[in-house]
N, C-alpha and C positions, 0 to 999 in steps of 0.2 A: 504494500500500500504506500502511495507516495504522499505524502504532506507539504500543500502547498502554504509556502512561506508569505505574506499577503502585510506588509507596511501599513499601519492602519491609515497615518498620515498622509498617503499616496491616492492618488485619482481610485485606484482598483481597491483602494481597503476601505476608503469610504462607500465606495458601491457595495461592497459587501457586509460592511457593516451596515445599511439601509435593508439591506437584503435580511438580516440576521434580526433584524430587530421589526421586522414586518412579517416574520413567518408561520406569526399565528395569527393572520387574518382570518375571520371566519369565511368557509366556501360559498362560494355562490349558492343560491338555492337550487339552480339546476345539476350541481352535485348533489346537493342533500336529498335531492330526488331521487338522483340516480340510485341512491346508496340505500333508498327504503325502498324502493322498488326489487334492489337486490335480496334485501332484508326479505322482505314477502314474500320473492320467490321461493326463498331458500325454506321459509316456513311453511310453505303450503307446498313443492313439491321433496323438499328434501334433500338426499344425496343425491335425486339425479338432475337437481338445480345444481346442486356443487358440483356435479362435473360438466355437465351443459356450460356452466358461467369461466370454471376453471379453464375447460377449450378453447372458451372465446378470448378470454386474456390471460394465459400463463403456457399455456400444455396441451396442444390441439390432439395429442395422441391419447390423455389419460382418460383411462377405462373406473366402472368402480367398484372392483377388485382394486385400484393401486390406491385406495384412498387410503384403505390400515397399510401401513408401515409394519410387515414381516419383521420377525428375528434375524434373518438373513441379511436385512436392508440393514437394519441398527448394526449387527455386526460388522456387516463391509465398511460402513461410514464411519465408525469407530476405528478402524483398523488403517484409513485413508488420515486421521488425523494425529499431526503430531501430539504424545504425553504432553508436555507443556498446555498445549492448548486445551485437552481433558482435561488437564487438574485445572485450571483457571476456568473452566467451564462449570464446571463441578465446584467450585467454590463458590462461583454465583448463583449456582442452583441452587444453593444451600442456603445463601443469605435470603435471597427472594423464597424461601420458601417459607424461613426462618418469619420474614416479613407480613408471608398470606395467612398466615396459621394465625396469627395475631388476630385478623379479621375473621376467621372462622365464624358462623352462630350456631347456638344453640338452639336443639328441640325445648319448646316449655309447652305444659298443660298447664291449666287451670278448671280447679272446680268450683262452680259456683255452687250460691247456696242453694238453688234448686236442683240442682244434680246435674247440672248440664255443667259439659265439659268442653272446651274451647282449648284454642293455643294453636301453636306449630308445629311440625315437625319435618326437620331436616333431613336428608337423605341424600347420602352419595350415589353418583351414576357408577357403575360398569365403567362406563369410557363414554368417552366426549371428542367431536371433533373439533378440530380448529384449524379454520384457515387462515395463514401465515402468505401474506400478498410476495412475490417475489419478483415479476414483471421484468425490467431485462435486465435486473443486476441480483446478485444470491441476497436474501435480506438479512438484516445484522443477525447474529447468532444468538441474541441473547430475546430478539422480539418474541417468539413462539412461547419462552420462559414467562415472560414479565403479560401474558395474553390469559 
């Protein structure tokens, strides 16, 4: 990865620093549109929105079968990256995880005095999907974590 060095003083550092300090613009509505419409889709047909959607912008080939991530796939992609980058992987897994657990809720009942019982209850899935946008650059490594 190369690190562009950028004079803040300089014609190019102030364009970029205009740039940096404007990049939480709110989107146009015709994004926010775009992005509930994708929302819907995905709620009302499912996985085979996620792959329908995923063809159109990421992976015109993926089937869905490739949507789980095999043992196979985890292992080769393990085995392609440097230790270093595993244990520093792994150490941020651990803090963000360290961070979500905090937020956790709890199931509560309540009984009233009439006998009637109210409250919540919490319940972990099996598995969950999540899609991780990557469009035509691989995306940071830590986004899928911290999603």
């Amino acid at each position: 990865m190369t690190v562009l060095i950028v004079e803040a003083s300089a014609e190019a550092g102030r364009e970029l620093m205009v740039k940096l300090r404007n990049r939480f613009v709110l989107a146009d509505s015709a994004c926010r549109d775009t992005v509930r419409d994708i929302l819907e889709q995905v709620r009302r047909e499912g996985d085979r929105a996620v792959v329908a959607l995923t063809r159109k912008f990421d992976a015109p080939n993926l089937t869905r079968e490739q949507l789980r991530v095999t043992d196979e796939e985890y292992e080769q992609a393990e085995r392609l990256v440097e230790p270093e980058f595993r244990e520093t992987l792994s150490f941020a897994a651990a803090r963000i995880r360290t961070f979500h657990e905090r937020e956790m809720e709890d199931s509560w009942l309540l009984t009233r005095d009439d006998g009637t019982i109210t409250g919540r209850l919490v319940r972990p899935v099996d598995s969950a999907g999540l899609y991780v946008p990557g469009g035509r650059v691989a995306p940071h490594p830590w986004s899928h974590r911290c999603s």
